[in-house]
N, C-alpha and C positions, 0 to 999 in steps of 0.2 A: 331558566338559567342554562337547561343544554343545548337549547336552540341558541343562544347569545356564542354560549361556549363552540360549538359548531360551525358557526359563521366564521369566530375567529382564526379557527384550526383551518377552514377552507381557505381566508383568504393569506394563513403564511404559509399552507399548503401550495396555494396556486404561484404567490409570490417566488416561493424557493425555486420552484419547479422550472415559472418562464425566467429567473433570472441564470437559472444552469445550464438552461438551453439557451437563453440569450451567448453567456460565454462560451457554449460549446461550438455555435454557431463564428461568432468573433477568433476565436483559437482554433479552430481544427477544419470547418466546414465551407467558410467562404475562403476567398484567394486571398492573400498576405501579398505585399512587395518588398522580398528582401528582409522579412522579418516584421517590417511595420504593418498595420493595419490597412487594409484597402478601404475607398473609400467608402462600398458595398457596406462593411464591418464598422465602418467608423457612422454609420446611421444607426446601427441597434443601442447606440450611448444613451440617448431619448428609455428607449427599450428598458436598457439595462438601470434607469438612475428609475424609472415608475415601478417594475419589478421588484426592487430590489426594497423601495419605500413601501411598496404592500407587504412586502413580505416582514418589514421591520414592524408596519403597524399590526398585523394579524399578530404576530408573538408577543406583542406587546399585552395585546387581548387574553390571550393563549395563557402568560403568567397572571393575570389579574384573573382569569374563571378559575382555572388549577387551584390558586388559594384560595378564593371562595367554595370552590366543591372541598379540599382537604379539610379548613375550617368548618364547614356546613355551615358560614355566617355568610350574610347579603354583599353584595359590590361594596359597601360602605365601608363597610371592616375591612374587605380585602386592599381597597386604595390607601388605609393607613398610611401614613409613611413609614412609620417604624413598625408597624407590620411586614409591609411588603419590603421594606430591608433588610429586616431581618430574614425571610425568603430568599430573598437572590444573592445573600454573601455567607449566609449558615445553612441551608440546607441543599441539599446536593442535585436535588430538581429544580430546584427555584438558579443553580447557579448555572446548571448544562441551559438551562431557556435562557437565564441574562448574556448568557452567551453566544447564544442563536441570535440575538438582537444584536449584540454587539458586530458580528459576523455581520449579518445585512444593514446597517447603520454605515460600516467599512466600507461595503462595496459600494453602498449609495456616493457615499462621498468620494472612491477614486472610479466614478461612472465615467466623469468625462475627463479623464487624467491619463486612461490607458492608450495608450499609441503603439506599442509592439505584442507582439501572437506570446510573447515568455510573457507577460502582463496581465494579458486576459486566462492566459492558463494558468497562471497561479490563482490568480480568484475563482479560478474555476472549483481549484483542488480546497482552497479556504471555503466557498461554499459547501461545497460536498461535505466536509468537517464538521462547518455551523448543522448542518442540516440534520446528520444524522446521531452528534451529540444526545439529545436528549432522550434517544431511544435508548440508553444506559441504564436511564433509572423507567422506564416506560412499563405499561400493562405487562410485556412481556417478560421484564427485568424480575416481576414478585414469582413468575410462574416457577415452574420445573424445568431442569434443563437448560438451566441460564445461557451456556454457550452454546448451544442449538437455538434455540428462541429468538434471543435479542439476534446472536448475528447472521440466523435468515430474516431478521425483521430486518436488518440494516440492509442488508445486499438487495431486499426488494426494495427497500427507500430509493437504493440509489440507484437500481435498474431503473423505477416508475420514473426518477428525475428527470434520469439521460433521455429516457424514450418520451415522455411525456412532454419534459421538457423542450426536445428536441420538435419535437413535432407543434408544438405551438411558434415555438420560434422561425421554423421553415413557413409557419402560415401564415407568420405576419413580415417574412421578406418582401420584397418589391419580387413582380413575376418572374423580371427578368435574369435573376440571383437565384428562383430557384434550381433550374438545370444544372447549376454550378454546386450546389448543396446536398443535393437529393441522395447522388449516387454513392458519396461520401457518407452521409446518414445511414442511406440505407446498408451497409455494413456494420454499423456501431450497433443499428436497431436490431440486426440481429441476437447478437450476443447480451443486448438488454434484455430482448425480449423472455429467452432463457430464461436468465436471473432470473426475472420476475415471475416466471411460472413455479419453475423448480423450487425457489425462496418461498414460495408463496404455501404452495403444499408443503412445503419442509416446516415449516412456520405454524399452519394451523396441526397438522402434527403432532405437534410437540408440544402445540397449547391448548386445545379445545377439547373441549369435553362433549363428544358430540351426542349422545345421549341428550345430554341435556339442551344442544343447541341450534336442534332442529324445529322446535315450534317456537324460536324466539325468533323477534325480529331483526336482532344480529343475522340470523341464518338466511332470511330472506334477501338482505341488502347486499352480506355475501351471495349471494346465487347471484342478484341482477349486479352486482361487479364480477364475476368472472362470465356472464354474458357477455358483458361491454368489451370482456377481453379479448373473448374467444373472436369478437365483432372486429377488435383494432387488429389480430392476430391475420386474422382473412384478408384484410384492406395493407396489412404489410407487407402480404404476401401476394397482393394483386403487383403492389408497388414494387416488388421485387422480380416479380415477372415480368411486367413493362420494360424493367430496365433493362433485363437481361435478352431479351428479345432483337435488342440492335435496328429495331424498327425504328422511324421517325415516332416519335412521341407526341401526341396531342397534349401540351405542355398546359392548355386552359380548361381542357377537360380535369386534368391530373391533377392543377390545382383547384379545383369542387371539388374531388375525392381528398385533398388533403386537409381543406377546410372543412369536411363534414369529419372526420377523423379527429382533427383539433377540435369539433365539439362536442364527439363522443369523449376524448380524452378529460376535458375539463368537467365534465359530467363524474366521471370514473374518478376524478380527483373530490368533487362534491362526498360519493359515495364513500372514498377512502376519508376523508375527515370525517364523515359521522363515525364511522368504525372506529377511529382513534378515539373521540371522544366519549366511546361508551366502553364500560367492562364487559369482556368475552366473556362464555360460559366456559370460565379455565377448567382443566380437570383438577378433581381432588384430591388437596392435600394431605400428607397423613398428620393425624392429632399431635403425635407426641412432635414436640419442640428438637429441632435439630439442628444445632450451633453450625453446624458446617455447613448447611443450604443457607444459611441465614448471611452464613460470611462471604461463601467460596462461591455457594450458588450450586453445587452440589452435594451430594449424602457421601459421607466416608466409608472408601473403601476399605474392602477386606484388608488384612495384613502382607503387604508384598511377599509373590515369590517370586520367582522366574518368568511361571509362565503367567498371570495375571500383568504381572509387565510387559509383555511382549504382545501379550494377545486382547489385555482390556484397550477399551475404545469409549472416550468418551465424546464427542463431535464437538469440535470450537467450530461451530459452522463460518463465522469470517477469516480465522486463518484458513479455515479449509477453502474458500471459495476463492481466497487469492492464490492458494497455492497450484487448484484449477486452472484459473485464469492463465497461470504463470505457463502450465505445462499445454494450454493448447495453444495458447500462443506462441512459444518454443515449437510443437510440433507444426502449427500451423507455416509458419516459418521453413522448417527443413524439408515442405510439402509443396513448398513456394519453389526453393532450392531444386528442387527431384522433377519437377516439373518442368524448369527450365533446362536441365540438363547440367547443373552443378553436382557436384558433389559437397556433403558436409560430414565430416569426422564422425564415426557412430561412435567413438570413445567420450565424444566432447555430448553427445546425448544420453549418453548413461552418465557420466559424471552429474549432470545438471539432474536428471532427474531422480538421480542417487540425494543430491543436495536437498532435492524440495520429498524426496519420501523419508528424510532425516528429520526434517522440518515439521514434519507431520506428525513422524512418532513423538519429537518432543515437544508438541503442543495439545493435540487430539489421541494421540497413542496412549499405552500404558503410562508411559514417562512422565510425559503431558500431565496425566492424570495425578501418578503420585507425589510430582511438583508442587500442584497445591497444598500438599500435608504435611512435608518433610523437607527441612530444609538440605538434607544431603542429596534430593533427590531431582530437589531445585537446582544444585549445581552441578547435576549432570547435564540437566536440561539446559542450564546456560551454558554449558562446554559445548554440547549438539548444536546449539543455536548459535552461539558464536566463534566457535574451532571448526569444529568439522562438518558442518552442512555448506559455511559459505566458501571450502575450498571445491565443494562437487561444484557448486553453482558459476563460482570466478572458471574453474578449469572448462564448464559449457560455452564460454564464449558467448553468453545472449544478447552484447551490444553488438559485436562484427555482425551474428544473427541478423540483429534489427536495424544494422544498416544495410547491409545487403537483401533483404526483405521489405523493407519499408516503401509506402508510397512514393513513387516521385514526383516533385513540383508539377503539376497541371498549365503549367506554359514557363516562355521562360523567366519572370520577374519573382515568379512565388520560390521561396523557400520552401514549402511545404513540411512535412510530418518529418520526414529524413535529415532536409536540411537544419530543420530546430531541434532534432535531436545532436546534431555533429555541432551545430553554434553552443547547447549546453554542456557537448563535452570540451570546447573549446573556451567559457565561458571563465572568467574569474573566480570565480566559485568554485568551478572544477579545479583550475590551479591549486588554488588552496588547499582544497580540502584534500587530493593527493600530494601534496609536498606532502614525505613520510614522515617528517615529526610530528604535523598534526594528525598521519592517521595513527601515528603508536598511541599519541596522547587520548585519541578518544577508545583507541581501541583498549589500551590498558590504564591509563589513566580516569575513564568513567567506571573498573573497578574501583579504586578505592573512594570515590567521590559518590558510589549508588552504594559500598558495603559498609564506609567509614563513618556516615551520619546519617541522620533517622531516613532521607529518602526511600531506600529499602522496606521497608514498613511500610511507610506511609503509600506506597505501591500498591504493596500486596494489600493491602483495605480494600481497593476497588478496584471493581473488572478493567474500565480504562488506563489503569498506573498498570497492572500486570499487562495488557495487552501492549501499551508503548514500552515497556520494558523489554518484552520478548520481541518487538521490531526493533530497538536498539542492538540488542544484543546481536540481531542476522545485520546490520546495515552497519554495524560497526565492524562485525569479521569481514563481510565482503569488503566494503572501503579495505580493511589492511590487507588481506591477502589478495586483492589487485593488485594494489603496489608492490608487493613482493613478488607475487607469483604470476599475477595477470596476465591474458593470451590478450583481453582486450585491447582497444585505442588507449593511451592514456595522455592526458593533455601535457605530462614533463618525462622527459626522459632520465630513470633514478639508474646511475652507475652501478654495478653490481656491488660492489665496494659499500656504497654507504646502504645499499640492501640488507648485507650478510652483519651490519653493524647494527643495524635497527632492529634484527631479527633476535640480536644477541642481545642486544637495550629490552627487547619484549616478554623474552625466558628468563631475564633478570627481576624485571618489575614484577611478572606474574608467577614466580619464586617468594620476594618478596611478600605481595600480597596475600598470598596460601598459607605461608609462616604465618602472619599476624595475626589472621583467622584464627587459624588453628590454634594461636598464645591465645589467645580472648577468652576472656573471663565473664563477660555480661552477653546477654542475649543480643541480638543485633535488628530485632523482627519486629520492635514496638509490639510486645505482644500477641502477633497476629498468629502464630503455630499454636498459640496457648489460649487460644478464644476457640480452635477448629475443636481442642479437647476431644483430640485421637487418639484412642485408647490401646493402638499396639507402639505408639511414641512418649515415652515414659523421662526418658534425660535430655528433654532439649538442647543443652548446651556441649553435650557429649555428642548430641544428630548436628551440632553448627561446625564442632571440630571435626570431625569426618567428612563434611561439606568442604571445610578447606585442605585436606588431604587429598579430596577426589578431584577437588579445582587443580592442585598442584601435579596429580599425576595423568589427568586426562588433558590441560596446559598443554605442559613440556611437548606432548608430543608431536600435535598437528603442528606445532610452532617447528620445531626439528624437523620436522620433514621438510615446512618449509624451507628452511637453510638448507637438507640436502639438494632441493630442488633448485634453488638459485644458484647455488655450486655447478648444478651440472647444464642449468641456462649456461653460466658464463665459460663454463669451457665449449656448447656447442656457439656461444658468440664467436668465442675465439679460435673456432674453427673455423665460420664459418669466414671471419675477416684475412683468415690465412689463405683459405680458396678462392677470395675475390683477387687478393693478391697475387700469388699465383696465375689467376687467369689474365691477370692486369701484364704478370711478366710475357705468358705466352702470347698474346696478343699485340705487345710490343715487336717479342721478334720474330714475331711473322711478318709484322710492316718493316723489318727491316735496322727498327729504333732500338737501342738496349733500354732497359727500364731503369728509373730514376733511382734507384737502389745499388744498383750495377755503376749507374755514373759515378755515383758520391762512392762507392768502395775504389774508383779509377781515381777519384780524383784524392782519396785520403793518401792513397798509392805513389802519386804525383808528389806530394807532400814530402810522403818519407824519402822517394827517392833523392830529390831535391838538397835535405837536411844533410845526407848523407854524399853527395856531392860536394857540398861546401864544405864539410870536415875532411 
C-alpha cells in the first residue's frame, strides 16, 4: 500500500509543481501584449489543462491511501461512499486534500479560458493555496513547535514549486521562448532557491530526532535529496553565470543543461513524495498530556511579566518568512534607487521596517506568544496588527518603491511586472475597495462581525482561522490608513473633508465596539482559552473585559493621530495650492498679463462703479 500510496503523492506532487511553473511561466516569465497573453503563453493551455488533471488525479489517490493507512483497512473500505464522506466534510485532513482536488479540478476547467497575465496570476496564487493547504494538518502539524515546522514545511513547498516548477516548465518551452524566460527565471530562482535550503534545515530542526534517524532509510533518501540539491544548486549557478557574462550564449547547449536539470528536478520530486509519505523519526514527545500543544500547538508559558514579553520568541516561521521577504525586497528596492543615483526618504525606511518589526513582535514575539492564552493579550496583538504596524508600513511608501524599482516591459507591446502592477492599482477592484466607506466598513465593521458571533472561536481552534485572522487584521489597517494617510498612488482622489469625517465615523464605531465587550457577560471564545487550561488565567470573563478596555484605549489613539495627520496634509495642500497661485500671479506679470483673479476684482470694480453712476 506505500508504494501505491507513493505513486499517488508523486504524481500530485509533479502535477502541482508543472501546473505552478506552467502559470509562472504564462504570468510573469514569457512576454504579455498589453496585458493579454502572447501567443508563446497561450501554448502552455495544452500544458497547463494535463498538469493540472495529474495533479487532480494523484490527490485523488492521495485521499483514498491517507484513509486506508488512518483506518489500517484495505482500498475497499476506504472507496466506501459514506466512508470516504465522511473524510472530506468531517475531518480536517480529509477536508484541506478535498480541497486540493477541488483547486486543480478549477484550474483544469479555466485551462483554456485564460487570456490576460491578471488571469493566470490569480490561479497562480489559488494554486499555491491548493498546494500548500494540507500541510496544516501534515507529519509536521503532530510534531513540536507547530509554527516552526509546518511553516518551514510550507515555505519549502512553495520554494521547491516555484523553482521546480519553474524549471520543468522552461524545459518544455519551444527553444526559441527560452532566451526570453530564462533571465527572468533566473532571478526568482534565486530567492527560491534560499527558501528551500534555509526551510529545509529550519524544518528538519525542529522535527527530527536525529539520534534516531541516521540508520533509517528516511536518513538515506534525505542524504540523496540534498545531493540532488546541492547538484540543481551548482547547475543554477552555472545558469547564472552564463547570463551574467554578456557573452553570446550557446542557447542549444543551455537547453541540455536545462533538460538534464528538469530531470534531476523530477527525480528530487520522486524522492520528496517518498518522504511525505512515510513518518519522520520525529523527536520525543513528553508523556504527560498537555492541553495547550494539543490545541495551540504549543506548551504554556510562564506567567507574563514584562520582560518574558518583550524578550520571549516563539518562531511562526511563515509570518516570519514573509515578513523577510517583505524587508529584502524593500531593501532590495532602495539598493536599486542608490544605484541609479536616486534618492529614497530614510524616514519612509524606518517607518516600514518599524511596521514589519511590530509585526513580528505580535506574531512570533513575546506578544505573539501570550496571544494564544489570553484574550487581553490577543487584543493587544490585534491593535499592533491592525493600528499601529500598518501606519509604519502605509508611511514606507512600498508601492511608489515598487513602481519606481520594478522591471520594465522587455519591448514595446508588453506590459510587464510594473505595468500589471499600475493596471491593479487602476483596476475596479482597486476602486472599490479604496472608496473609504468600504475601507472603514471592513476595517471596523469585521470588528463586530469576527467578535459579535461565534467566528472568533471558531478561528482560534485552528492554525489556519488564527493565521487568516492575523492577515486580516495587517490588510484591513493598511487598506484604511492608505486612504487616510497614504504617501502611495491611490486609484480615487478622497477630499480631506470626507477623510477627517471617516476618521471620526471610525473612533466612533471602535468606542462603540470596546464598550460592548466590555458590557458582555458571556464568553465570546467558544470555549477555546478554557480548553488551553492555563493556570496563571483564572476569570476568563474579567481577561475578555480588559481585552475591550485595551481595544478601546490602544484604538483611539493610532486612529487620532491619524486625524492629526490629515489635518496637517490639508493645510500643507493648502499651501501648497496657494504657492501655485501665487506663482501663476508672478508669471503672469512678468508676460505682461494681470492674472485672472486681478481681472474679475477690475471687473467686480466696474460693476460698482457703474451702479453708482446711474444713482
Amino acid at each position: 500500500m506505500t508504494a501505491f500510496s507513493t505513486i499517488f503523492k508523486y504524481l500530485s506532487l509533479l502535477g502541482s509543481f508543472t501546473t505552478i511553473g506552467t502559470l509562472l511561466s504564462m504570468g510573469f516569465l514569457l512576454l504579455d501584449v498589453d496585458g493579454d497573453l502572447s501567443t508563446s503563453a497561450k501554448k502552455l493551455k495544452r500544458l497547463l489543462l494535463g498538469s493540472a488533471l495529474t495533479w487532480a488525479v494523484g490527490s485523488i489517490g492521495v485521499i483514498i491511501f491517507t484513509l486506508a493507512t488512518i483506518l489500517g483497512q484495505s482500498i475497499s473500505v476506504a472507496l466506501d461512499p459514506t466512508v470516504l464522506r465522511s473524510f472530506i466534510t468531517q475531518i480536517t485532513l480529509g477536508q484541506y486534500l478535498f480541497f486540493q482536488v477541488g483547486i486543480a479540478l478549477l484550474v483544469a476547467l479555466l485551462a483554456f479560458r485564460v487570456q490576460r497575465v491578471m488571469s493566470a496570476v490569480f490561479l497562480l496564487i489559488l494554486s499555491l493555496i491548493g498546494l500548500v493547504a494540507p500541510i496544516f494538518q501534515s507529519h509536521a502539524a503532530s510534531s513540536g513547535s507547530h509554527g516552526l515546522a509546518v511553516g518551514s514545511l510550507i515555505i519549502h513547498v512553495v520554494g521547491l514549486a516555484l523553482w521546480v516548477g519553474g524549471i520543468i516548465s522552461i524545459a518544455l518551452l519551444d527553444p526559441e521562448d527560452r532566451p526570453i524566460a530564462v533571465p527572468r527565471f533566473s532571478q526568482l530562482a534565486l530567492w527560491a532557491v534560499v527558501a528551500v535550503v534555509a526551510s529545509g534545515v529550519v524544518n528538519a530542526w525542529a522535527r527530527l530526532n536525529f539520534k534516531a534517524a541516521w540508520n533509517s532509510a528516511f536518513a538515506y533518501v534525505v542524504i540523496a535529496k540534498i545531493i540532488a540539491t546541492v547538484i540543481l544548486v551548482v547547475i543554477g549557478y552555472k545558469h547564472r553565470k552564463n547570463l551574467a557574462s554578456k557573452k553570446s550564449i550557446d542557447w542549444k547547449a543551455f537547453s541540455t543543461l536545462v533538460l538534464t536539470e528538469a530531470f534531476i528536478m523530477v527525480t528530487t520530486v520522486a524522492m520528496g513524495a517518498w518522504l511525505s509519505s512515510n513518518q519522520a523519526p520525529i523527536r520525543p514527545t513528553r508523556p504527560r498530556f498537555d492541553p495547550a500543544v494539543a490545541v495551540a500547538g504549543i506548551s504554556t508559558p510562564p506567567p507574563p511579566t514584562w520582560s518574558r514579553i518583550f524578550f520571549s520568541y516563539e518562531p511562526n516561521a511563515l509570518m516570519m518568512s514573509l515578513l523577510v521577504t517583505a524587508i529584502a525586497l524593500y531593501i532590495k528596492g532602495v539598493l536599486i534607487l542608490t544605484k541609479r543615483g536616486d534618492e529614497w526618504p530614510v524616514g519612509r525606511t524606518v517607518a516600514f521596517t518599524s511596521g514589519v518589526a511590530a509585526i513580528d513582535f505580535a506574531t512570533s514575539g513575546g506578544l505573539g506568544l501570550y496571544a494564544n492564552f489570553a484574550f487581553s493579550y490577543h487584543m493587544v496583538a490585534h491593535m499592533v496588527l491592525g493600528m499601529i504596524a500598518p501606519i509604519g508600513i502605509v508611511l514606507g511608501a512600498p508601492i511608489t518603491l515598487a513602481l519606481r524599482t520594478l522591471p520594465q516591459a522587455r519591448n514595446k507591446d508588453e506590459r510587464g511586472v510594473r505595468g500589471t502592477l499600475l493596471a491593479a492599482l487602476h483596476s475596479k477592484v482597486a476602486v472599490f475597495y479604496t472608496n473609504p466607506i468600504v475601507a472603514l466598513a471592513i476595517f471596523d465593521g469585521s470588528l463586530f462581525a469576527l467578535y459579535s458571533t461565534n467566528l472568533f472561536g471558531n478561528l482560534m481552534q485552528t492554525h489556519v482561522g488564527h493565521l487568516l485572522m492575523n492577515l486580516h487584521f495587517i490588510l484591513a489597517g493598511v487598506l484604511f490608513f492608505h486612504v487616510i494617510i497614504g504617501i502611495d498612488p491611490n486609484p480615487r482622489r478622497v477630499p480631506h473633508l470626507v477623510r477627517i469625517v471617516v476618521v471620526f465615523a471610525a473612533m466612533s464605531m471602535h468606542a462603540f465596539f470596546s464598550i460592548a465587550l466590555m458590557s458582555s457577560t458571556t464568553l465570546i471564545d467558544r470555549g477555546y482559552f478554557a480548553s488551553l487550561q492555563t493556570p496563571w488565567l483564572t476569570d476568563l470573563l474579567v481577561d475578555q473585559k480588559l481585552g475591550g478596555s485595551i481595544g478601546w484605549a490602544m484604538g483611539e489613539i493610532p486612529i487620532l493621530l491619524a486625524l492629526v495627520a490629515t489635518f496637517i496634509s490639508w493645510i500643507k495642500d493648502d499651501s501648497r495650492e496657494v504657492k501655485r497661485i501665487d506663482r501663476n500671479v508672478a508669471r503672469a506679470a512678468a508676460m505682461g498679463r494681470p492674472d485672472e483673479l486681478a481681472q474679475y476684482n477690475n471687473y467686480l470694480q466696474e460693476l460698482a462703479q457703474r451702479d453708482r453712476d446711474e444713482k
